[in-house]
mmJSON file of the N, C-alpha and C atoms, coordinates in Angstrom:
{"data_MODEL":{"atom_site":{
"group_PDB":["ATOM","ATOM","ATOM","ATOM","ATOM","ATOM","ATOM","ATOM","ATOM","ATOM","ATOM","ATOM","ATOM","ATOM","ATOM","ATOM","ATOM","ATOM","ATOM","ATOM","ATOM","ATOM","ATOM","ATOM","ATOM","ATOM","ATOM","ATOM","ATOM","ATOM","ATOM","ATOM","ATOM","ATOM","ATOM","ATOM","ATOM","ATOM","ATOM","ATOM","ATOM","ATOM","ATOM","ATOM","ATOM","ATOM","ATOM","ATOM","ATOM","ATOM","ATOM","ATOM","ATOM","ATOM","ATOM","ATOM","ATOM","ATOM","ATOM","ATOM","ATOM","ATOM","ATOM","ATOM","ATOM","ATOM","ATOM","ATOM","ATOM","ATOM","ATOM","ATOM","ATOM","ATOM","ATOM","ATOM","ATOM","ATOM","ATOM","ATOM","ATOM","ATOM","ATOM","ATOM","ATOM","ATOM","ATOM","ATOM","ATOM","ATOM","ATOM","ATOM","ATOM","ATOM","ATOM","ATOM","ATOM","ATOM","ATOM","ATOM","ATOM","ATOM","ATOM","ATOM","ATOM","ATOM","ATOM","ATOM","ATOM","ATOM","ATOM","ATOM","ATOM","ATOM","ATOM","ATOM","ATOM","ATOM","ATOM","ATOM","ATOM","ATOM","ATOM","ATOM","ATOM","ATOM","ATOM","ATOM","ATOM","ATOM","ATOM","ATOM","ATOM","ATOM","ATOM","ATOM","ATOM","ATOM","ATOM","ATOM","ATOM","ATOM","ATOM","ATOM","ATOM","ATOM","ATOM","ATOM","ATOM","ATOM","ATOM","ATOM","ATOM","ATOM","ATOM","ATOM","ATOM","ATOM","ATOM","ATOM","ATOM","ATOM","ATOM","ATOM","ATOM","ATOM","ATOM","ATOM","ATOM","ATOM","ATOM","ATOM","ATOM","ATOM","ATOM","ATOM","ATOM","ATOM","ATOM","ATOM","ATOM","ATOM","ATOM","ATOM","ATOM","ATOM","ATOM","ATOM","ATOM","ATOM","ATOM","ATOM","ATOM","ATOM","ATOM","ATOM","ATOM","ATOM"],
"id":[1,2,3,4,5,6,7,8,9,10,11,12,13,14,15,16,17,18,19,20,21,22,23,24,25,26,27,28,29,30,31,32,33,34,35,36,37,38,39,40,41,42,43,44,45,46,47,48,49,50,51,52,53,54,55,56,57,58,59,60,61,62,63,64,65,66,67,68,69,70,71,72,73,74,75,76,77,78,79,80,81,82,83,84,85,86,87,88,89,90,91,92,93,94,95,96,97,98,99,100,101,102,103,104,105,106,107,108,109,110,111,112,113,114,115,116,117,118,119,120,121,122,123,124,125,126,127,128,129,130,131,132,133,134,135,136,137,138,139,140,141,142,143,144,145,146,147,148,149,150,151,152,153,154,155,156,157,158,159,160,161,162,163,164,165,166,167,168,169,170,171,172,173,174,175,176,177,178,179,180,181,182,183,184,185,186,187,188,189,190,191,192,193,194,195,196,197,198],
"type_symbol":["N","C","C","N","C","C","N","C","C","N","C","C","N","C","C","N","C","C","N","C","C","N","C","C","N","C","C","N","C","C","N","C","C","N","C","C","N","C","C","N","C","C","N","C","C","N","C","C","N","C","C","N","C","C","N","C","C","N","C","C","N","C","C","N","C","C","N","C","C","N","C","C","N","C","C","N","C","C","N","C","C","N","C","C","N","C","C","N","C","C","N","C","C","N","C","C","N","C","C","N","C","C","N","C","C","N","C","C","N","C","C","N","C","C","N","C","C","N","C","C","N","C","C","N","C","C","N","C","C","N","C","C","N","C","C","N","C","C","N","C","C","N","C","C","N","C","C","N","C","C","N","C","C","N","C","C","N","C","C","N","C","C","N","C","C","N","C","C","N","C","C","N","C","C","N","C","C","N","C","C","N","C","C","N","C","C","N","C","C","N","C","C","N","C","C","N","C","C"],
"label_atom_id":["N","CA","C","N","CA","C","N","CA","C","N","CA","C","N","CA","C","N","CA","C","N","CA","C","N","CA","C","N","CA","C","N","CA","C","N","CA","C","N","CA","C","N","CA","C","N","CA","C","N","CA","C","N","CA","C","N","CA","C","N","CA","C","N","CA","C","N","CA","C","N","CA","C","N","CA","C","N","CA","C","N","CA","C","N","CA","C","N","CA","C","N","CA","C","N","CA","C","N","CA","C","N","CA","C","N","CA","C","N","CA","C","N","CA","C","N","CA","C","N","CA","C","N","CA","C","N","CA","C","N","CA","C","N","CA","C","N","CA","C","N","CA","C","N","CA","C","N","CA","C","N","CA","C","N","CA","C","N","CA","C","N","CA","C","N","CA","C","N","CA","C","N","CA","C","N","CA","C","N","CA","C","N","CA","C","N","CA","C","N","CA","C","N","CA","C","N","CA","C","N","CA","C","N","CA","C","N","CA","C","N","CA","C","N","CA","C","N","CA","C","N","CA","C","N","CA","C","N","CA","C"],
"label_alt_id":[null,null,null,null,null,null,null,null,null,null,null,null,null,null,null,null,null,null,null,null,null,null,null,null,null,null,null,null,null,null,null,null,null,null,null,null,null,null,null,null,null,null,null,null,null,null,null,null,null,null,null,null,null,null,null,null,null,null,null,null,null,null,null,null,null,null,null,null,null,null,null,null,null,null,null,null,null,null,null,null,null,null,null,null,null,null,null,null,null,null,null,null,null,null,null,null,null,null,null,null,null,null,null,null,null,null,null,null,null,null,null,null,null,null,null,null,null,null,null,null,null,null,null,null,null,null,null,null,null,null,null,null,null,null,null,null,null,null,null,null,null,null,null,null,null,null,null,null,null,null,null,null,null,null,null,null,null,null,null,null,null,null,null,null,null,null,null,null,null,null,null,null,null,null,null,null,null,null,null,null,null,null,null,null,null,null,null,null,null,null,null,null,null,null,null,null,null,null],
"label_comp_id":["UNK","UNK","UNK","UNK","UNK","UNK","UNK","UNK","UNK","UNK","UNK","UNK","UNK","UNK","UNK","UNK","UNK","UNK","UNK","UNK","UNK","UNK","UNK","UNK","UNK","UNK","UNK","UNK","UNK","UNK","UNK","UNK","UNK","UNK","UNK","UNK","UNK","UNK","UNK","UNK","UNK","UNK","UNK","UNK","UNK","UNK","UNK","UNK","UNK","UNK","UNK","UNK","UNK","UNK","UNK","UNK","UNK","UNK","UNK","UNK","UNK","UNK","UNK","UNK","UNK","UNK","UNK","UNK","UNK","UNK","UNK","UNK","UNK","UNK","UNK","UNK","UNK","UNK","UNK","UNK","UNK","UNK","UNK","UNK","UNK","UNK","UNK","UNK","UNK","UNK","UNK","UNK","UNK","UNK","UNK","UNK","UNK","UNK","UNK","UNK","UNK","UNK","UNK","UNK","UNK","UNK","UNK","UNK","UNK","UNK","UNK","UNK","UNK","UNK","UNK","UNK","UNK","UNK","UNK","UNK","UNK","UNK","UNK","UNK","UNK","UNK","UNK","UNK","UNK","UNK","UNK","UNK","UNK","UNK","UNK","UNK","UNK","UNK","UNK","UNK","UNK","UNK","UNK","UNK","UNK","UNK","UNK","UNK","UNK","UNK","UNK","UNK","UNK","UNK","UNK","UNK","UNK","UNK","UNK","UNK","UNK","UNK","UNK","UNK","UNK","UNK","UNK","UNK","UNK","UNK","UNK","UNK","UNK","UNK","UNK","UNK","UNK","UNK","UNK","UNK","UNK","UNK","UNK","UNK","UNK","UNK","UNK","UNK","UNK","UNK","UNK","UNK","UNK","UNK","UNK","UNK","UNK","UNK"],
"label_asym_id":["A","A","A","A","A","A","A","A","A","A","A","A","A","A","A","A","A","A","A","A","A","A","A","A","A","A","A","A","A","A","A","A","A","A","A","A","A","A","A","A","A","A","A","A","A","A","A","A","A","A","A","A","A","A","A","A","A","A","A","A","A","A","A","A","A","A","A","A","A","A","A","A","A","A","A","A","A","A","A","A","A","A","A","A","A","A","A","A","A","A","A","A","A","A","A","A","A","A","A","A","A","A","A","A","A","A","A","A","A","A","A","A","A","A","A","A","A","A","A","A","A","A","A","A","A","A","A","A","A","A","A","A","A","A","A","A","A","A","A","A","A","A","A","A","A","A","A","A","A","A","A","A","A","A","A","A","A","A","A","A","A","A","A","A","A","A","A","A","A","A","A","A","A","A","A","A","A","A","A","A","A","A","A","A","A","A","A","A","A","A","A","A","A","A","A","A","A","A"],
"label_entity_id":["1","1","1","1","1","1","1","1","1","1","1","1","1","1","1","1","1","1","1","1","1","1","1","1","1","1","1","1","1","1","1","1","1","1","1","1","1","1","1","1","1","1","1","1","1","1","1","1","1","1","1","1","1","1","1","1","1","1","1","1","1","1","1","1","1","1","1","1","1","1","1","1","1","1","1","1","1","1","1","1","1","1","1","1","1","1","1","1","1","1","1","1","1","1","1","1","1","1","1","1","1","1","1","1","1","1","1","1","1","1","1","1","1","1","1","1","1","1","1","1","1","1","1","1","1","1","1","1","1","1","1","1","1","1","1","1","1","1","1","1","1","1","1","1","1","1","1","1","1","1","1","1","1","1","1","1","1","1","1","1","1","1","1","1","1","1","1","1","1","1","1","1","1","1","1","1","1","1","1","1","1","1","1","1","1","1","1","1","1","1","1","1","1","1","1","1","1","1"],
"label_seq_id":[1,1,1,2,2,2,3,3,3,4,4,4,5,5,5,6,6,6,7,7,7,8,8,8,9,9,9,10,10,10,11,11,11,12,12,12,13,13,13,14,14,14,15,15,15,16,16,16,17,17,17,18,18,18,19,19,19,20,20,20,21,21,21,22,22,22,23,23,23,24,24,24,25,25,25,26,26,26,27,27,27,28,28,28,29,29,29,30,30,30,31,31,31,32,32,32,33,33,33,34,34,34,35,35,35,36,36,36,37,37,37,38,38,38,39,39,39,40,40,40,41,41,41,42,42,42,43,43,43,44,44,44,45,45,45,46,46,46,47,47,47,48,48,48,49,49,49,50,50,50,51,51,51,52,52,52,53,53,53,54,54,54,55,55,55,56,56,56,57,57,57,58,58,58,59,59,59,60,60,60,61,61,61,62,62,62,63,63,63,64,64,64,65,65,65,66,66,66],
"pdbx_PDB_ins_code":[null,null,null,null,null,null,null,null,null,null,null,null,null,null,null,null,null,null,null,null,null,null,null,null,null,null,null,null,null,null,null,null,null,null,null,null,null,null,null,null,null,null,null,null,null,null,null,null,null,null,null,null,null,null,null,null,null,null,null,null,null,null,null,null,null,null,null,null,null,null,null,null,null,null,null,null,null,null,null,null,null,null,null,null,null,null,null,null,null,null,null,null,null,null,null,null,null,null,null,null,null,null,null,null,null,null,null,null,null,null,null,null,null,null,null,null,null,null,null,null,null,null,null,null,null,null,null,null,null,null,null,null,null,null,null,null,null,null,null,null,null,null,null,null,null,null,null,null,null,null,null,null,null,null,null,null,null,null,null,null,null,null,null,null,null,null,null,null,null,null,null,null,null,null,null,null,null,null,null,null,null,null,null,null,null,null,null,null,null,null,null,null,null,null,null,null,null,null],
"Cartn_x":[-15.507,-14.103,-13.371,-14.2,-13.238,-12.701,-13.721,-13.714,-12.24,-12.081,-10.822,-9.803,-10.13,-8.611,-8.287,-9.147,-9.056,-8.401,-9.419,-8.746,-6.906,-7.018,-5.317,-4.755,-5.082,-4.121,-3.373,-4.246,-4.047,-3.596,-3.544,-3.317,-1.327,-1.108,0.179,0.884,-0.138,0.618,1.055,0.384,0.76,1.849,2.138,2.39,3.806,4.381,5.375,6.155,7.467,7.9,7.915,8.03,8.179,6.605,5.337,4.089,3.893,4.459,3.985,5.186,6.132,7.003,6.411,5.589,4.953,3.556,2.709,1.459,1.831,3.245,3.91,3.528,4.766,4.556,3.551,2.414,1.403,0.265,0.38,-0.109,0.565,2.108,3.064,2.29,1.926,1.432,0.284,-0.545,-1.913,-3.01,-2.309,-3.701,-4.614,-5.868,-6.704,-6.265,-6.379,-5.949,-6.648,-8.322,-8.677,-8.049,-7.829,-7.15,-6.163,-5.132,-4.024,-4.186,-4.927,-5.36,-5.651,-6.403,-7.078,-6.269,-5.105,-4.094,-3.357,-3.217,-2.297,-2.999,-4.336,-4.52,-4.964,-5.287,-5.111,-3.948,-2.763,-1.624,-1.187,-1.584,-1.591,-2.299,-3.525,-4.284,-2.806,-2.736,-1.901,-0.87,-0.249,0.898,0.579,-0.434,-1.018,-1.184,-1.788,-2.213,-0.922,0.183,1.501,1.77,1.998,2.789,1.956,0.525,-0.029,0.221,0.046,-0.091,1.296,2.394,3.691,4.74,4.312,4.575,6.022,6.09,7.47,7.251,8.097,7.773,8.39,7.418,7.484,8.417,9.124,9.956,9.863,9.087,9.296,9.917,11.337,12.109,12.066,11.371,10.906,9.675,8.406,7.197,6.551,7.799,7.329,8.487,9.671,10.054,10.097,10.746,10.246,11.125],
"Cartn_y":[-1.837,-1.592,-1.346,-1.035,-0.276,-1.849,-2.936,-3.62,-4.791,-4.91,-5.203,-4.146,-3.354,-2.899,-2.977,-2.513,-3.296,-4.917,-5.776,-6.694,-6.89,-6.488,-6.014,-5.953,-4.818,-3.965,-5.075,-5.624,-6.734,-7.829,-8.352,-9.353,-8.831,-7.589,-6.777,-7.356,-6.86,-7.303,-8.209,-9.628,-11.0,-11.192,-10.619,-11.712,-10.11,-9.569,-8.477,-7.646,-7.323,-7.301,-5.698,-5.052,-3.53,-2.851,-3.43,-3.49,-3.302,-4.871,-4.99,-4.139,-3.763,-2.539,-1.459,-0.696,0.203,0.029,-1.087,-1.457,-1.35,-1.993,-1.899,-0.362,0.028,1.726,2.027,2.255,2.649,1.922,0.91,0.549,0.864,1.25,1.297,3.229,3.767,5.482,5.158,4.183,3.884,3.71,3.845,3.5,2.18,1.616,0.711,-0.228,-1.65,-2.389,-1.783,-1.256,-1.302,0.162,1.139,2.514,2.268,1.461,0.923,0.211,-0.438,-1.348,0.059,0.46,1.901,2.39,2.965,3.74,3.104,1.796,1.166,1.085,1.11,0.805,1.739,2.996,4.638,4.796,3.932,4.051,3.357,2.118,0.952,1.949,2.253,3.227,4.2,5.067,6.277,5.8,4.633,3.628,3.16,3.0,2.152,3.337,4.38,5.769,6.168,6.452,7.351,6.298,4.919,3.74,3.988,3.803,3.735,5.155,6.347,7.432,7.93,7.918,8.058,7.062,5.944,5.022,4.562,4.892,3.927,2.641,2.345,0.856,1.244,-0.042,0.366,-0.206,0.738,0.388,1.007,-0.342,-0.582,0.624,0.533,1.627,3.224,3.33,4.536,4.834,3.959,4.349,3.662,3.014,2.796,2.599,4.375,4.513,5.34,4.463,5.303,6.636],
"Cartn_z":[-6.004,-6.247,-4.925,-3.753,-2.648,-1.982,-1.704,-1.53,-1.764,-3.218,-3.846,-3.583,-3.513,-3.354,-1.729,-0.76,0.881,0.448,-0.217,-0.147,-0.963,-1.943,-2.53,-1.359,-0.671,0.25,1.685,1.978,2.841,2.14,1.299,0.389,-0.01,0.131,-0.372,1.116,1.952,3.215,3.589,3.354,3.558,3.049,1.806,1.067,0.376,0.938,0.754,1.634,1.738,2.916,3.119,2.104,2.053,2.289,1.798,2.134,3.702,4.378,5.737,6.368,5.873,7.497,7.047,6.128,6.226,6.926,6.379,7.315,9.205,9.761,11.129,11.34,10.734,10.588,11.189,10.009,10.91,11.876,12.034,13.257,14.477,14.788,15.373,15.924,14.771,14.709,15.697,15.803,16.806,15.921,14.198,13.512,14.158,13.588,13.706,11.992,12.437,11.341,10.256,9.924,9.015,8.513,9.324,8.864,8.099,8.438,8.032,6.4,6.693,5.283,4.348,4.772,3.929,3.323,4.603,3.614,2.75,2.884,1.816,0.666,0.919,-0.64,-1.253,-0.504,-1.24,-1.919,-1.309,-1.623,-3.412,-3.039,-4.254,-5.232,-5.109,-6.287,-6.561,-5.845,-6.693,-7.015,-6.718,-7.682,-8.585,-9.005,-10.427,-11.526,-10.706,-11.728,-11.845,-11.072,-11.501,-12.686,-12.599,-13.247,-14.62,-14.474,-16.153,-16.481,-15.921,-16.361,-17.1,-16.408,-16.367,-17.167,-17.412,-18.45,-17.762,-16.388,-15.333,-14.82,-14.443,-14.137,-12.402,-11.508,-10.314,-9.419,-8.64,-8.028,-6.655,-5.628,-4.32,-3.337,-3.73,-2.875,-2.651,-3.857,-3.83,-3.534,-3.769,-3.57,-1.818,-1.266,0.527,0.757,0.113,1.385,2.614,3.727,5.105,5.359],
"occupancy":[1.0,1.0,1.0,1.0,1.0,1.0,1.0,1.0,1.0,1.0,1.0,1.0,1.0,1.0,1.0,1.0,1.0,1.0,1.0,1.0,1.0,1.0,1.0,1.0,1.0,1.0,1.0,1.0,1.0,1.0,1.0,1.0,1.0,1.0,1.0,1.0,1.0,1.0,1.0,1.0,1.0,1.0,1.0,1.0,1.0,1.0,1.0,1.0,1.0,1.0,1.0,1.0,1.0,1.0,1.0,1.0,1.0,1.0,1.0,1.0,1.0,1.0,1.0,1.0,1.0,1.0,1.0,1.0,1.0,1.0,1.0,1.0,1.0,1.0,1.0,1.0,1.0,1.0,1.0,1.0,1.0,1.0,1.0,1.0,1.0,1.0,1.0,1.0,1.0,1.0,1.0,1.0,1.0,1.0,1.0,1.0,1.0,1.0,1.0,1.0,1.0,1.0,1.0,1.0,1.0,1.0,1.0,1.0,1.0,1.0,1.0,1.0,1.0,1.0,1.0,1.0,1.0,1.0,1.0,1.0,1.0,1.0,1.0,1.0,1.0,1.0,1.0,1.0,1.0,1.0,1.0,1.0,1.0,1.0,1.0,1.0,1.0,1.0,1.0,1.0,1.0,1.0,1.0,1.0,1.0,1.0,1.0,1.0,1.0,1.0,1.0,1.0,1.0,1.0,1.0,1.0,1.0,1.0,1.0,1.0,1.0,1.0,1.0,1.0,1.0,1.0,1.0,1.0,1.0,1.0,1.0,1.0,1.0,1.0,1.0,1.0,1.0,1.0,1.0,1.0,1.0,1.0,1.0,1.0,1.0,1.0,1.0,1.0,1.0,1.0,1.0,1.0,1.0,1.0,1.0,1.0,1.0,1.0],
"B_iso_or_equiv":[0.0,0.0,0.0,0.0,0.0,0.0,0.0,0.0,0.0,0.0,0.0,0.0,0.0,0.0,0.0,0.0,0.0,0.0,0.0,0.0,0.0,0.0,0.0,0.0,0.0,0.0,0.0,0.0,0.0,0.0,0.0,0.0,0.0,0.0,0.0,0.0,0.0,0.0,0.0,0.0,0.0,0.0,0.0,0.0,0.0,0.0,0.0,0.0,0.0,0.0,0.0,0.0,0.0,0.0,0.0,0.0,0.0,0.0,0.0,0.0,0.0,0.0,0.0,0.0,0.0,0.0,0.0,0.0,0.0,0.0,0.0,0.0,0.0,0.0,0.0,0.0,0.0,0.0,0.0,0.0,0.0,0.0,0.0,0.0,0.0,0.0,0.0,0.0,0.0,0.0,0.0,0.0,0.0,0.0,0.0,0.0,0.0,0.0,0.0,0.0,0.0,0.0,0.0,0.0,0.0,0.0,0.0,0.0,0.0,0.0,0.0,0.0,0.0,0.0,0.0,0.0,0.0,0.0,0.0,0.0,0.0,0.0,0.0,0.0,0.0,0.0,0.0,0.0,0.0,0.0,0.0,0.0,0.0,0.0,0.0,0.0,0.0,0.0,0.0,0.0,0.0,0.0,0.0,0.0,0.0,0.0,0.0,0.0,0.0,0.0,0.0,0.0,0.0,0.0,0.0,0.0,0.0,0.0,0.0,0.0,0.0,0.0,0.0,0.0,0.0,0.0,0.0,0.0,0.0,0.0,0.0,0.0,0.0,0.0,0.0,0.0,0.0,0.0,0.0,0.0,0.0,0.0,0.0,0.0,0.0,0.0,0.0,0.0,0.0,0.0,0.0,0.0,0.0,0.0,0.0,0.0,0.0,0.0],
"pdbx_formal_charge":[null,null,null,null,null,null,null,null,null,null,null,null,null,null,null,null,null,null,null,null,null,null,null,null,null,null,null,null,null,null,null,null,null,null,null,null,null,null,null,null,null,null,null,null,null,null,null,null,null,null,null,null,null,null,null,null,null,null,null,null,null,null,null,null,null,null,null,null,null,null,null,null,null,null,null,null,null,null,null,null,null,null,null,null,null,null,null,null,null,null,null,null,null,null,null,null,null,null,null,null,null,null,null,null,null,null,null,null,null,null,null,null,null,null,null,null,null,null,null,null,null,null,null,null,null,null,null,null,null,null,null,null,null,null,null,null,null,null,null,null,null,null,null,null,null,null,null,null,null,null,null,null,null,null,null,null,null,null,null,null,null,null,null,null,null,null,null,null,null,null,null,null,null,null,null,null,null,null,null,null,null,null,null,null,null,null,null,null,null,null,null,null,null,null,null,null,null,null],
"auth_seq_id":[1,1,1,2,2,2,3,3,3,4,4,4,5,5,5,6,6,6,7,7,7,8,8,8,9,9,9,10,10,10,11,11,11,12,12,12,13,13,13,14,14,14,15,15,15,16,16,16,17,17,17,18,18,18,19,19,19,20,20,20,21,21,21,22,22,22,23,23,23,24,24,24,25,25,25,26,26,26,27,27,27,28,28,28,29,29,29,30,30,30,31,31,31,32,32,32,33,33,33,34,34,34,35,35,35,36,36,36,37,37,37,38,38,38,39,39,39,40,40,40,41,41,41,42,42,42,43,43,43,44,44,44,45,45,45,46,46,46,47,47,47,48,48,48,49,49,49,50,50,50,51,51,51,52,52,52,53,53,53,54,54,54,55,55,55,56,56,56,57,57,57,58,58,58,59,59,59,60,60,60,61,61,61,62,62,62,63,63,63,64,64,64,65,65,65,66,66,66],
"auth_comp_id":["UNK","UNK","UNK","UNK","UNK","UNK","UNK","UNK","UNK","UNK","UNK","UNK","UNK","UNK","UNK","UNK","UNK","UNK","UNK","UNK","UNK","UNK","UNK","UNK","UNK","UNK","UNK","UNK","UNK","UNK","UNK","UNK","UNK","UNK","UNK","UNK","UNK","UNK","UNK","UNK","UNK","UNK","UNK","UNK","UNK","UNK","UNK","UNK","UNK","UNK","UNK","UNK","UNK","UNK","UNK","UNK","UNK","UNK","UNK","UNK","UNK","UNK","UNK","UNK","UNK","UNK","UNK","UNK","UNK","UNK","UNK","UNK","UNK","UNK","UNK","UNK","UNK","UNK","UNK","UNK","UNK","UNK","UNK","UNK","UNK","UNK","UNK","UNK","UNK","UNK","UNK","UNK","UNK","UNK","UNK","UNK","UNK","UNK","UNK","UNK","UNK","UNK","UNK","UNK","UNK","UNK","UNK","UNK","UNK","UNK","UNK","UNK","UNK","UNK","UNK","UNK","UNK","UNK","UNK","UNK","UNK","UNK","UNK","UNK","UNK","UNK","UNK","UNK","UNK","UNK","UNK","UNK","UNK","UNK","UNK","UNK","UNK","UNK","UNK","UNK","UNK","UNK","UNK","UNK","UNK","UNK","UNK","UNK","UNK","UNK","UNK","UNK","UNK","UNK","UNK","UNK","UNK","UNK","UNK","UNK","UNK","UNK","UNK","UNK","UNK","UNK","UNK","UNK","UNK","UNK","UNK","UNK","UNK","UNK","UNK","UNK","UNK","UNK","UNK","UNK","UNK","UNK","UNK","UNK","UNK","UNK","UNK","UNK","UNK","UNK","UNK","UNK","UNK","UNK","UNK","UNK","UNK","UNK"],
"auth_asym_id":["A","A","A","A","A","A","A","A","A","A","A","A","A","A","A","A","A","A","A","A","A","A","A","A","A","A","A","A","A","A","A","A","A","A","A","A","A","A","A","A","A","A","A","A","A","A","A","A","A","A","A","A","A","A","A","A","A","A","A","A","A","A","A","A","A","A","A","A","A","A","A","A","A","A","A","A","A","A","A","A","A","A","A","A","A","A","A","A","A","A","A","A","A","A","A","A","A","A","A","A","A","A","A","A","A","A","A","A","A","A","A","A","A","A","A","A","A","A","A","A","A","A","A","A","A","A","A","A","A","A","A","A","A","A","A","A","A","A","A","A","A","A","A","A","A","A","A","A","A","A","A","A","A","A","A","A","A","A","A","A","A","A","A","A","A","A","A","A","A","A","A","A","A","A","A","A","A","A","A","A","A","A","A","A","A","A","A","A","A","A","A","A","A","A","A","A","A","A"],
"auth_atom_id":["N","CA","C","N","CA","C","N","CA","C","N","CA","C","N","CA","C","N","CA","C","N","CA","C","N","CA","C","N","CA","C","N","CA","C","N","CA","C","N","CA","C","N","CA","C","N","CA","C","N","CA","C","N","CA","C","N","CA","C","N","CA","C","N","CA","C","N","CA","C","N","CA","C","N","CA","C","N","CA","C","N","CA","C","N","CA","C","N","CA","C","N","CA","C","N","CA","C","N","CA","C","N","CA","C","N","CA","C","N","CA","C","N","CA","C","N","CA","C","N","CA","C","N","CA","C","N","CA","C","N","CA","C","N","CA","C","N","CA","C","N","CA","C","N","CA","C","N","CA","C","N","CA","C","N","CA","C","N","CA","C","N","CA","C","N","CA","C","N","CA","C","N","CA","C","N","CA","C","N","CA","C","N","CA","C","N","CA","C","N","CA","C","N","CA","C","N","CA","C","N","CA","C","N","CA","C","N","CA","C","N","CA","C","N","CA","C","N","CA","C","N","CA","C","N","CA","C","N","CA","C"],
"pdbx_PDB_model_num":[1,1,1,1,1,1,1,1,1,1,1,1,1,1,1,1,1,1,1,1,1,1,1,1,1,1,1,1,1,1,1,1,1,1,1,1,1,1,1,1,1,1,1,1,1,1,1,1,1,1,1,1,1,1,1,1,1,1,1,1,1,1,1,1,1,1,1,1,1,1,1,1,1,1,1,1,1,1,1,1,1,1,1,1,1,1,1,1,1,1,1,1,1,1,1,1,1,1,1,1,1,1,1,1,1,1,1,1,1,1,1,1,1,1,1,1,1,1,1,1,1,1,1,1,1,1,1,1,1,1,1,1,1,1,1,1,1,1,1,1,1,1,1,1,1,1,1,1,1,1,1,1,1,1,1,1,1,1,1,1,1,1,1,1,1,1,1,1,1,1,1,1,1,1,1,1,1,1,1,1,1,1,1,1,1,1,1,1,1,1,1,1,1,1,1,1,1,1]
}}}
């Protein structure tokens, strides 16, 4: 599972614009790409659990912003 979601997390990045200026972000902090990947997709997890748990639907601006 950690695996997929590393891959998610980078996959968010390619391919999303609010994803990659937070991924900048912290590479910009001196993270290492894979730190970076990490946190995003620690991140993606606790967006999926608030979203199913909480029964909201997700909205970008609030959950990466800077």
């Amino acid at each position: 599972m950690r695996k997929r979601l590393f891959q998610a997390a980078w996959g968010a990045c390619l391919n999303y614009d609010y994803v990659r200026a937070y991924y900048d972000q912290l590479k910009a902090q001196g993270r290492k790409h894979a730190e970076a990947v990490c946190i995003i997709a620690r991140k993606l997890l606790r967006i999926a659990y608030c979203v199913v748990v909480n029964k909201v639907q997700f909205d970008p601006k609030i959950a990466f912003s800077n």
